[in-house]
Backbone as numpy.savetxt, mean C-alpha at the origin, in Angstrom:
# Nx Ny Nz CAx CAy CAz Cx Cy Cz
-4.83 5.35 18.89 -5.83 4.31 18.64 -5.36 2.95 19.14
-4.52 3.05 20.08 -3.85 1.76 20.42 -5.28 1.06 21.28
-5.39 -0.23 21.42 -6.09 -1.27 21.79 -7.23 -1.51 20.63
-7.40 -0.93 19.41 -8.66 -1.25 18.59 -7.73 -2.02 17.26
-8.73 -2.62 16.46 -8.56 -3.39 15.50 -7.91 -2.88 14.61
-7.20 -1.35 14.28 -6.42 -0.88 13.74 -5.96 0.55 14.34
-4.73 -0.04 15.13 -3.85 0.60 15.61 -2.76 1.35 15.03
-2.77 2.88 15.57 -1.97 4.08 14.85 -0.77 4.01 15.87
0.21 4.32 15.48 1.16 4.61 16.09 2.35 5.60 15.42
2.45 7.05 16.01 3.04 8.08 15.00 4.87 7.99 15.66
5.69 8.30 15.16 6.95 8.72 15.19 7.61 9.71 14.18
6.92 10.71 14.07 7.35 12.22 13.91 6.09 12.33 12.92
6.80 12.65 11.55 6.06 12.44 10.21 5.94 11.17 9.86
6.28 10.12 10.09 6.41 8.50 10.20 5.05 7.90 11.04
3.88 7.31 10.54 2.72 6.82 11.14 2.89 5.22 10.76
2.29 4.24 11.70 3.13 2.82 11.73 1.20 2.21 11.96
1.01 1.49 10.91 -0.73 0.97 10.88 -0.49 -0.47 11.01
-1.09 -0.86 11.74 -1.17 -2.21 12.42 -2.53 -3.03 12.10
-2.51 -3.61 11.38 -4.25 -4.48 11.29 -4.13 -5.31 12.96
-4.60 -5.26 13.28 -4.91 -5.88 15.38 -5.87 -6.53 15.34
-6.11 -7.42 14.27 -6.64 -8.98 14.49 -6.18 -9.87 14.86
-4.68 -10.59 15.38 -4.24 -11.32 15.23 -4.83 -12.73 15.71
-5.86 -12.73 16.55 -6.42 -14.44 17.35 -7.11 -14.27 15.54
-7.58 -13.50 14.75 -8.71 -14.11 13.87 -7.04 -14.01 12.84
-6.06 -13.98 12.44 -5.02 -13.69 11.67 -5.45 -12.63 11.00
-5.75 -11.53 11.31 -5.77 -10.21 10.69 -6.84 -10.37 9.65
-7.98 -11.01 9.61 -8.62 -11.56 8.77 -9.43 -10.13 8.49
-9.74 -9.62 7.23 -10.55 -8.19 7.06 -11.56 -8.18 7.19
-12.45 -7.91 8.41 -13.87 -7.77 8.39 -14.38 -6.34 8.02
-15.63 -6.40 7.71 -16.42 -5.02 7.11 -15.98 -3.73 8.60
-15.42 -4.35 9.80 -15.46 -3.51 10.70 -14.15 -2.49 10.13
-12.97 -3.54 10.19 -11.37 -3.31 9.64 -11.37 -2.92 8.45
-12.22 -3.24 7.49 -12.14 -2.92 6.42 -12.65 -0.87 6.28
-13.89 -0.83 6.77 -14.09 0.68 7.04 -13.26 1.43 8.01
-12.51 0.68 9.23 -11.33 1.36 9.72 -10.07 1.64 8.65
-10.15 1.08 8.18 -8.83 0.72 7.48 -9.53 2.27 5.75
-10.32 2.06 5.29 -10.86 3.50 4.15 -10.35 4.62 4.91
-11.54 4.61 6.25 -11.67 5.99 7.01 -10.11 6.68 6.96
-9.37 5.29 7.16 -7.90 6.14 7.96 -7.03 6.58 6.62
-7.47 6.22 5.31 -6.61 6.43 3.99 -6.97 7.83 3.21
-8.48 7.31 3.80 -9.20 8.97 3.11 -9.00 10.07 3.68
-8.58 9.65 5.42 -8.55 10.70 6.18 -7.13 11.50 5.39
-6.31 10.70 4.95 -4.86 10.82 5.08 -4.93 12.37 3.96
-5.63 12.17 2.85 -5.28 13.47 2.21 -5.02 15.06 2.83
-6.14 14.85 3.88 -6.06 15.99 4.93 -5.02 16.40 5.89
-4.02 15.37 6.15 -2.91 15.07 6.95 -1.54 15.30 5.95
-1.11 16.60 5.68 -0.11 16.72 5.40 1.32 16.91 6.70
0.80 16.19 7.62 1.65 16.25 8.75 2.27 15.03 8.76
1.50 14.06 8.36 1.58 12.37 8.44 2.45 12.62 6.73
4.06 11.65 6.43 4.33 12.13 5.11 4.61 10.76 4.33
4.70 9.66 5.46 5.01 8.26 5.05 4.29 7.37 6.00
3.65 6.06 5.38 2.94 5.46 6.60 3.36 3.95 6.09
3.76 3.40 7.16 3.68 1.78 7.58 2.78 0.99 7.77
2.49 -0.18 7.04 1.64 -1.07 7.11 1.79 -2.24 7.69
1.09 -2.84 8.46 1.93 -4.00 8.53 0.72 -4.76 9.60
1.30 -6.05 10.25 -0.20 -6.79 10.37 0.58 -7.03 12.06
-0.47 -7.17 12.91 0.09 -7.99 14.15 0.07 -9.23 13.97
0.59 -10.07 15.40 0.76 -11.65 15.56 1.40 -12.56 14.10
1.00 -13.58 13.88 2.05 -14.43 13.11 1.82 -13.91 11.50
0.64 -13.48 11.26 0.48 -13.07 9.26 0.20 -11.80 9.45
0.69 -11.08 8.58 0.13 -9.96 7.56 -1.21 -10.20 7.30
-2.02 -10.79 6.63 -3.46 -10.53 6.74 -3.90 -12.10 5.73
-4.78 -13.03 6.98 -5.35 -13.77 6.12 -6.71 -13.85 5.06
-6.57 -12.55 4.92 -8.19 -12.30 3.63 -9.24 -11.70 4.32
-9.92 -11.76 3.75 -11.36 -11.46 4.05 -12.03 -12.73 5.15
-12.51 -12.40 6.45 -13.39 -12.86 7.08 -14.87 -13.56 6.26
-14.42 -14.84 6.49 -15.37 -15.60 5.54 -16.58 -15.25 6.02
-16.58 -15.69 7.55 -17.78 -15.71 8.25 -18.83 -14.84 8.54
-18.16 -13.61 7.93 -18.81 -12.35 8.18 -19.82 -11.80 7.13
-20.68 -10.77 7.28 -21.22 -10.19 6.16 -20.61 -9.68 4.77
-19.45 -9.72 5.19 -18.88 -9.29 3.70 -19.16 -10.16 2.78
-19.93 -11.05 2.83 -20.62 -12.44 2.02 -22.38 -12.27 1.91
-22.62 -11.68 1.67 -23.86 -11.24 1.55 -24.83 -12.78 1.88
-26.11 -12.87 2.61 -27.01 -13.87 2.61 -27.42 -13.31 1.24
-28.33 -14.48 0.66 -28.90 -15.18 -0.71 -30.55 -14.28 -0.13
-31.20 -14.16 -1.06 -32.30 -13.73 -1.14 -32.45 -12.43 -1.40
-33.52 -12.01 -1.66 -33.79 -10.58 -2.58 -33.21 -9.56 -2.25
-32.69 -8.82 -3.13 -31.60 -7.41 -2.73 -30.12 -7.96 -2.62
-29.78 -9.37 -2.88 -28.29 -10.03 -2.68 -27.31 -8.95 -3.42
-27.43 -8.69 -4.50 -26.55 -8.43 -5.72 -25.98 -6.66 -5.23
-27.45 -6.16 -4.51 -27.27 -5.34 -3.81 -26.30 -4.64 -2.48
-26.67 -5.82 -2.09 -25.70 -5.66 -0.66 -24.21 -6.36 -1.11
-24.43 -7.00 -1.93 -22.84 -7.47 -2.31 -22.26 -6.36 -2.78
-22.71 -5.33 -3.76 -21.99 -4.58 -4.26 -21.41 -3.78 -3.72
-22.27 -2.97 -2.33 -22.26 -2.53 -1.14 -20.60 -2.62 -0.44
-21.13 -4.05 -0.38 -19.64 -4.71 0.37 -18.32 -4.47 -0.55
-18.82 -5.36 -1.57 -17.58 -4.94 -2.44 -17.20 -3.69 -2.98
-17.37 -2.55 -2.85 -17.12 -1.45 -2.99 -16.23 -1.09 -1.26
-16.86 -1.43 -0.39 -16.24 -0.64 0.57 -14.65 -1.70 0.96
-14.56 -2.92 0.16 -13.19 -3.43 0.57 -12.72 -2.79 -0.79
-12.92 -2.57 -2.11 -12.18 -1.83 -2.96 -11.68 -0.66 -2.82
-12.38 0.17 -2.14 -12.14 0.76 -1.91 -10.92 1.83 -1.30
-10.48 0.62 -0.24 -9.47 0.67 0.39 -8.21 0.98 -0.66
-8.62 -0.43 -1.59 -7.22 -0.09 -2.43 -6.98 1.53 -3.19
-8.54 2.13 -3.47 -8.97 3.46 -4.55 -8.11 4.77 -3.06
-8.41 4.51 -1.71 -8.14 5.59 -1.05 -6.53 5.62 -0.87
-5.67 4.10 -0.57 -4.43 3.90 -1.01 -3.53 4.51 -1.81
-4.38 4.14 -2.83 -3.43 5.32 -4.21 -3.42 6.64 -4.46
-4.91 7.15 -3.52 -4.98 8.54 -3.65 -4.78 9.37 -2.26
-3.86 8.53 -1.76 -3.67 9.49 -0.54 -2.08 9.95 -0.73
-1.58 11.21 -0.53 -0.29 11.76 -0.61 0.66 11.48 -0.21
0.65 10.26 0.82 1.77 9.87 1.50 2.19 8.28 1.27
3.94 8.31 0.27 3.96 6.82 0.13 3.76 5.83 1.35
3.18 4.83 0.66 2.50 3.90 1.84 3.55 2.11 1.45
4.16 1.88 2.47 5.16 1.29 2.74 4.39 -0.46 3.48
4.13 -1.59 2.72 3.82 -2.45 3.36 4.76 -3.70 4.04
4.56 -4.37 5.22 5.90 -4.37 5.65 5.15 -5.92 6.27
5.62 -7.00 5.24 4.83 -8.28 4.74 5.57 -9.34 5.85
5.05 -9.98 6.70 5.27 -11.60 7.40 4.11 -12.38 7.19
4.72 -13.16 7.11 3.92 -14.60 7.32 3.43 -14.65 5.99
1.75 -14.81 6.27 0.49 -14.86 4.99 0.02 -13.46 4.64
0.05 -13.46 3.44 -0.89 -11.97 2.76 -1.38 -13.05 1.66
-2.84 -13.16 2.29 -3.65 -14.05 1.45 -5.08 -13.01 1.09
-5.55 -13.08 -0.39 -6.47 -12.57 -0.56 -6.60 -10.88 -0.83
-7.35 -10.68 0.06 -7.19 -9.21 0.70 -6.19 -8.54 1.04
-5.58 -9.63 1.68 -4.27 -9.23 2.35 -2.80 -8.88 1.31
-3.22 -9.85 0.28 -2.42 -9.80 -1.07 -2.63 -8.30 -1.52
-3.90 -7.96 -1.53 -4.20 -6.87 -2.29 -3.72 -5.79 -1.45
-3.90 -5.74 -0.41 -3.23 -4.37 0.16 -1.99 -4.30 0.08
-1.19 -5.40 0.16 0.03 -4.90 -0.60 0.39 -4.87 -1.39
-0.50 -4.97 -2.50 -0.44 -4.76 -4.47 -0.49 -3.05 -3.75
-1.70 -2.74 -3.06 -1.73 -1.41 -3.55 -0.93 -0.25 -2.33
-0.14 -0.67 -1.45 1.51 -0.55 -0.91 2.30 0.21 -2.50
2.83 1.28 -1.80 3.77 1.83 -3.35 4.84 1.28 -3.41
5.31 0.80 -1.80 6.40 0.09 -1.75 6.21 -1.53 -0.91
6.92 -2.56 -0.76 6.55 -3.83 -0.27 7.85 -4.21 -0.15
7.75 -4.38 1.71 9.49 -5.15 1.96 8.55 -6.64 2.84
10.04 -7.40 2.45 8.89 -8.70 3.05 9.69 -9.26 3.92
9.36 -10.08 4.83 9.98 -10.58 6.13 10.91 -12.12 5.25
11.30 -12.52 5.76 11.73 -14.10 5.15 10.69 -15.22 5.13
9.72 -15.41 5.80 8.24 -15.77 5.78 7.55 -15.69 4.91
7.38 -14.81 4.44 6.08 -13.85 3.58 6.07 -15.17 2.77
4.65 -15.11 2.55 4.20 -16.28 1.40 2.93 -15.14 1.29
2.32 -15.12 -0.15 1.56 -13.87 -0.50 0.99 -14.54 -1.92
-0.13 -14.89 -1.46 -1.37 -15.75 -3.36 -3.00 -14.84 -2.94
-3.22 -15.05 -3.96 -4.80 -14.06 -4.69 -5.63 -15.35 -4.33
-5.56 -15.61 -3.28 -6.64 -16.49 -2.47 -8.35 -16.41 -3.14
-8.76 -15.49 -3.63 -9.69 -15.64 -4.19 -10.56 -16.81 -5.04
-9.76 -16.83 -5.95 -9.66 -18.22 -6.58 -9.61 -19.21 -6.01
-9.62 -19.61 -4.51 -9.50 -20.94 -3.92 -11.11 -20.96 -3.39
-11.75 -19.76 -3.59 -13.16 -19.93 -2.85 -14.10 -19.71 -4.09
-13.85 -19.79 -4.86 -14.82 -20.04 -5.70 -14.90 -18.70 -7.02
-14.12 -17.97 -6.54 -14.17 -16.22 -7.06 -12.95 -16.00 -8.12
-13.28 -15.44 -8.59 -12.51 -14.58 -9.89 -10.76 -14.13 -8.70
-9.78 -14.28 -9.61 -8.89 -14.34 -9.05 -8.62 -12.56 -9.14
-9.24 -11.82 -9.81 -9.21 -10.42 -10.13 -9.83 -10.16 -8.77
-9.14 -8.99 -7.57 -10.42 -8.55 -6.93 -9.03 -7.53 -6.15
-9.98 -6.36 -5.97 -9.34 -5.43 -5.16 -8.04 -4.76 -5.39
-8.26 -4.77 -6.71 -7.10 -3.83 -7.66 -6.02 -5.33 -8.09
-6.10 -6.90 -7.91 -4.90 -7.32 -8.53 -4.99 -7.95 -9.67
-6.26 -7.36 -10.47 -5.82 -7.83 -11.89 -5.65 -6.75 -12.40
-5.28 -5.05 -11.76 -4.50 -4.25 -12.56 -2.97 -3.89 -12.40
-3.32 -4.24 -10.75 -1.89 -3.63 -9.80 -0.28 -4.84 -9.99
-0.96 -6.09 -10.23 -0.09 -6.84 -10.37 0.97 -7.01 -11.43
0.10 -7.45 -12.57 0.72 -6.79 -13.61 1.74 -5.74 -14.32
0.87 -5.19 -13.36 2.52 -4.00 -13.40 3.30 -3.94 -12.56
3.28 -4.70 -11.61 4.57 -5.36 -10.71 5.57 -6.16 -11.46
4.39 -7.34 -11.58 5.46 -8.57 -11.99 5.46 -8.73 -13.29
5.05 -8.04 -14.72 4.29 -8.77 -15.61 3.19 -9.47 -15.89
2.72 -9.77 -17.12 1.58 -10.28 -17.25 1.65 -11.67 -17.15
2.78 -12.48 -17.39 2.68 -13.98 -17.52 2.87 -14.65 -16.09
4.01 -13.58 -14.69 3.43 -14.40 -13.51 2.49 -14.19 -13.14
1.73 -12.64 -13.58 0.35 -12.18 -12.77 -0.55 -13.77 -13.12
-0.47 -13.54 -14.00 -1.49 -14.77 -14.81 -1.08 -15.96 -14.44
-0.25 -16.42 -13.83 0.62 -17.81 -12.95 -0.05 -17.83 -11.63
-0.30 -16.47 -11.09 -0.83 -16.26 -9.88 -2.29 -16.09 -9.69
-2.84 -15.00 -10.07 -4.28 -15.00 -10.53 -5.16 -16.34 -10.79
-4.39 -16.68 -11.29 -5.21 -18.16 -12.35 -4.89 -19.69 -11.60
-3.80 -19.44 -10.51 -3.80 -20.87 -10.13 -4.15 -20.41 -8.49
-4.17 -19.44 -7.94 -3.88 -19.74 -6.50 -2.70 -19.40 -5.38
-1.93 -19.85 -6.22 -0.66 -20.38 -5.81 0.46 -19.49 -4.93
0.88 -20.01 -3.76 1.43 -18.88 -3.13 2.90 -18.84 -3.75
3.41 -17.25 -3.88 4.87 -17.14 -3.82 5.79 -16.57 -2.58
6.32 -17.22 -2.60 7.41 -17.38 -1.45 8.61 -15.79 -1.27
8.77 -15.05 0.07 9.63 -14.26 0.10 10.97 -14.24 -1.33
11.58 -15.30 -1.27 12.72 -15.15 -2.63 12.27 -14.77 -3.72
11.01 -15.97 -4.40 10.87 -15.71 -5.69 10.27 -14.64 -5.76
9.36 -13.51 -5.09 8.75 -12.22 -4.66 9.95 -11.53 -5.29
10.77 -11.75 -4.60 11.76 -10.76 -4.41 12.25 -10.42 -6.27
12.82 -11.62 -6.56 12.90 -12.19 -7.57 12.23 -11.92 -9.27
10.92 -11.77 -8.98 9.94 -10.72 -9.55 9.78 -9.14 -9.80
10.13 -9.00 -8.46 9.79 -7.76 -8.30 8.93 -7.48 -7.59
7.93 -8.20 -6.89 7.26 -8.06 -6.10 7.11 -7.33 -4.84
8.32 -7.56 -4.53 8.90 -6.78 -3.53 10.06 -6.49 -3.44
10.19 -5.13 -2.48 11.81 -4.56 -2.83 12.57 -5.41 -2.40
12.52 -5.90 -1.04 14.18 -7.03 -0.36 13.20 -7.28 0.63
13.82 -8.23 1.26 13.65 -9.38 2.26 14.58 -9.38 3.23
13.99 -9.33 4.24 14.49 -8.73 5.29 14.27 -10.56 6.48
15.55 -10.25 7.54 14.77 -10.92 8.76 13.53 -10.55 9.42
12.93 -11.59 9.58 11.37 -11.22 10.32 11.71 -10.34 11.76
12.80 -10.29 12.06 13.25 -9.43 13.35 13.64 -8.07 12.84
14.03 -7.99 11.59 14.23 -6.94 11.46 13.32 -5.88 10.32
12.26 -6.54 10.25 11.10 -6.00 9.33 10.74 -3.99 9.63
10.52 -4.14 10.70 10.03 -2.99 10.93 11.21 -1.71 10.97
12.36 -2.01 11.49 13.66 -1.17 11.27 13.74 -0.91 9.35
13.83 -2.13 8.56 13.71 -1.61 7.35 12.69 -0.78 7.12
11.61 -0.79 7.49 10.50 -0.19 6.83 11.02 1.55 7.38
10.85 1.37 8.88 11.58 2.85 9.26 12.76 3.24 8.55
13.91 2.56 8.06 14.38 3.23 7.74 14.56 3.83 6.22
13.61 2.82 5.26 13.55 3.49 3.88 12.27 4.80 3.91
11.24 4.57 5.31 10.68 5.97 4.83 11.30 6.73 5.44
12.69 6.83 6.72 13.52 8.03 6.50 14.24 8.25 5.16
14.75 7.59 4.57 14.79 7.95 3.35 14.10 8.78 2.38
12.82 8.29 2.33 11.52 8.52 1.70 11.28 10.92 2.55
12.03 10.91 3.88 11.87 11.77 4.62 13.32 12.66 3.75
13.89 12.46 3.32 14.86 13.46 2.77 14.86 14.66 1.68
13.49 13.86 0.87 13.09 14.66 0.31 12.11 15.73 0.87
11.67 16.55 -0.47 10.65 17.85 -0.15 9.78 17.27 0.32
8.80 17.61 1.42 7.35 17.12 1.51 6.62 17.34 0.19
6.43 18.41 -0.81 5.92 18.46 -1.90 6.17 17.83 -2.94
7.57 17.38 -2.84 8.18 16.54 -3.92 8.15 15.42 -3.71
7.97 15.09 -2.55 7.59 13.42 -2.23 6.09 13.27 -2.57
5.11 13.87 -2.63 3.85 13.95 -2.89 3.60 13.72 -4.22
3.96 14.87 -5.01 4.50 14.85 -6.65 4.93 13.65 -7.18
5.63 13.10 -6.31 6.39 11.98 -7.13 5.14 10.69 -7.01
4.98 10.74 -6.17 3.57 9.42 -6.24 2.51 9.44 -6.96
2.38 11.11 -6.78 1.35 11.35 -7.67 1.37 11.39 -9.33
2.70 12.00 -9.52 3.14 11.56 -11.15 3.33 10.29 -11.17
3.90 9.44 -10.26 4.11 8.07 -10.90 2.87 7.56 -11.16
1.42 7.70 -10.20 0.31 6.96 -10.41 0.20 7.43 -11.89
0.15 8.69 -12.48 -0.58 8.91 -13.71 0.05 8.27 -14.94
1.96 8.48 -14.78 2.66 8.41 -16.07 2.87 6.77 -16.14
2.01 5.70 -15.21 2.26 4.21 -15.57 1.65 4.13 -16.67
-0.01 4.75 -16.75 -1.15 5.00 -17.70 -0.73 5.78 -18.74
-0.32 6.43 -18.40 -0.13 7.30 -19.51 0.26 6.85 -21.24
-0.83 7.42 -21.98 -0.73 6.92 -23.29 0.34 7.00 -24.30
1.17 7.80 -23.46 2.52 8.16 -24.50 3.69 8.62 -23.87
4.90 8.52 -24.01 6.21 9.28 -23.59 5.75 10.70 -23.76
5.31 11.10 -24.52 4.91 12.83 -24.96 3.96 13.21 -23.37
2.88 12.59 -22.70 1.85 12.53 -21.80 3.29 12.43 -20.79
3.50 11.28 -21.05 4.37 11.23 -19.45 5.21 12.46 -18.94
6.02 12.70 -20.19 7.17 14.02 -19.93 6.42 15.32 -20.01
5.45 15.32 -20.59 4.34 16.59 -20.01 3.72 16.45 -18.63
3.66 15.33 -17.93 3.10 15.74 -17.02 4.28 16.11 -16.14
6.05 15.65 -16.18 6.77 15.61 -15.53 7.26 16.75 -15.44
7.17 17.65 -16.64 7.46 19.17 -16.56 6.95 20.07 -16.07
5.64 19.17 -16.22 4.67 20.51 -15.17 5.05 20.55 -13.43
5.39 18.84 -12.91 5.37 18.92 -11.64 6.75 19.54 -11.25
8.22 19.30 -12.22 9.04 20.24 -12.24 8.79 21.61 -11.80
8.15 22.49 -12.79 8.32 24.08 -12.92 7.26 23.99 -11.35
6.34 23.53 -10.71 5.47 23.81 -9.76 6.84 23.48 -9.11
7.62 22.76 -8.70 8.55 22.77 -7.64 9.53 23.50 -7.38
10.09 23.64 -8.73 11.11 24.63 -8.57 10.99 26.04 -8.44
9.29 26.39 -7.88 8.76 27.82 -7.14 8.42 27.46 -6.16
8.98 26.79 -5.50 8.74 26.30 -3.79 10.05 26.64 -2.97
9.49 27.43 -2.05 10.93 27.64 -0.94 11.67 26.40 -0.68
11.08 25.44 -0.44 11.82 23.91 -0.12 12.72 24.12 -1.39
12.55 24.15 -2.39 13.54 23.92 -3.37 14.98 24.51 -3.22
14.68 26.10 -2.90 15.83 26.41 -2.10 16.59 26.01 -1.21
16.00 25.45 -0.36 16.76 24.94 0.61 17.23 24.00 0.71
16.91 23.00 -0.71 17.60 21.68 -0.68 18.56 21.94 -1.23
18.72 22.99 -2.49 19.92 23.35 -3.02 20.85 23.93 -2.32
20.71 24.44 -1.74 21.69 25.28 -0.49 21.80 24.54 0.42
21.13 23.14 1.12 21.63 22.43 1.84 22.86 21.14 1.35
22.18 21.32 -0.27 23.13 20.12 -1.21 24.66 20.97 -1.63
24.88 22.19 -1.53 25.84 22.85 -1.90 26.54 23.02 -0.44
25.74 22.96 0.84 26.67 23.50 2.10 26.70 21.99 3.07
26.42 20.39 2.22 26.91 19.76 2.47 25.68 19.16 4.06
24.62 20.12 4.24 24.14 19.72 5.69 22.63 19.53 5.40
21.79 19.46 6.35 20.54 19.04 6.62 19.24 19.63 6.04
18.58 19.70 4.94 17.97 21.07 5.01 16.78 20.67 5.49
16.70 21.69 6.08 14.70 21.85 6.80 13.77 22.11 6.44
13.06 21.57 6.13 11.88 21.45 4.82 10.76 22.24 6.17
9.89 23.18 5.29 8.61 23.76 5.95 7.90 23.58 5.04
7.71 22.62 4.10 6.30 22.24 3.25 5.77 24.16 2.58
6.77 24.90 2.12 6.06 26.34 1.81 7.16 26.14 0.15
């Protein structure tokens, strides 16, 4: 998909997503925004693809939502309509994010304003360049500082009292104090952004393909989860399903003979 507004680029099981706005700063239009679903929803189907990279061209990560565009619905009859429209298909993004099988790795320079904030709330993982400055821009246009999963996703990043520092004023935070939070894992040189990102999802590649799946997928449930009793029930179940997987064998016998093991997803 190289030359379009969101550019794929694969290196094995390793897929590298590029927002390719950069003259507009990666700004999310309804175009990018349905490129950007299509390619998350597609992802469940793609157990070939096992880790994917996010990340923005030219100087920012993503300056928000395209003001200028329809994602702003005109005023007059059926408004509330077509807004919802809209706003469903940029939420969206974040709903196909979490439910796609492969951890999704966002890999932050410059501005992640808005929208751009939000896609990397909903990133399982977030490494940031030394640049990165990253606020819920929302709130500067007139809008509820909640939008596109970060008055749930944040929170359980940073807590409730910076979410609510952030949410409620605007205010950008800076690569350190990110870091600092928790916001993001480490901070990297802006030269060397994309080597980190490759190399924690080889990491992310050591495990089972099934067990790397499992694990995202139990973590989404057991954050919610109403009880330690819920959590460790669901953790036993994804246990006993793994440990009847050939991969399982072979990690043990590769962890006992010291070498590589070769995962066939069986």
């Amino acid at each position: 998909m190289s030359g379009s507004i969101l550019e794929i680029e694969s290196r094995g099981a390793i897929e590298i997503v590029t927002l390719n706005r950069p003259e507009q700063l990666n700004a999310l239009s309804p175009e990018l925004a349905q490129a950007l679903l299509d390619y998350f929803r597609a992802l469940v189907d793609r157990l070939d693809v096992r880790v994917v990279l996010l990340r923005g061209a030219g100087r920012v990560f993503c300056a928000g939502a395209e003001l200028g565009s329809e994602a702003f619905a005109e005023g007059g009859p059926g408004r509330n309509q077509r807004q919802l429209a809209m706003q469903r298909l940029y939420s969206g993004i974040v709903r196909a994010m979490r439910a796609c099988p492969q951890p999704v790795i966002a890999l932050v320079h410059g501005a992640a304003c808005g929208a751009g904030f939000s896609l990397t709330l909903a990133a399982d993982v977030r490494i940031a360049a030394e640049d990165a400055r990253l606020n819920a821009a929302y709130l500067r246009v007139g809008l509820g500082g909640c939008d596109m999963g970060s008055g749930y996703l944040l929170p359980r990043l940073v807590g409730l009292s910076v979410a609510s520092e952030l949410l409620m004023t605007g205010n950008f935070i800076a690569a350190p104090r990110a870091l600092a939070s928790g916001l993001v894992s480490s901070v990297v040189a802006n030269e060397d952004l994309l080597d980190a990102g490759l190399a924690m999802a080889q990491d992310m590649l050591r495990a089972s393909p099934m067990g790397l799946r499992m694990t995202k997928e139990t973590l989404g449930l057991t954050i919610d989860a109403p009880s330690l009793e819920a959590a460790l029930t669901l953790e036993d179940r994804q246990q006993c399903m793994l440990l009847s997987t050939a991969d399982h064998e072979t990690a043990v016998e590769a962890f006992r003979t010291r070498s590589v093991p070769e995962y066939r997803d069986l």
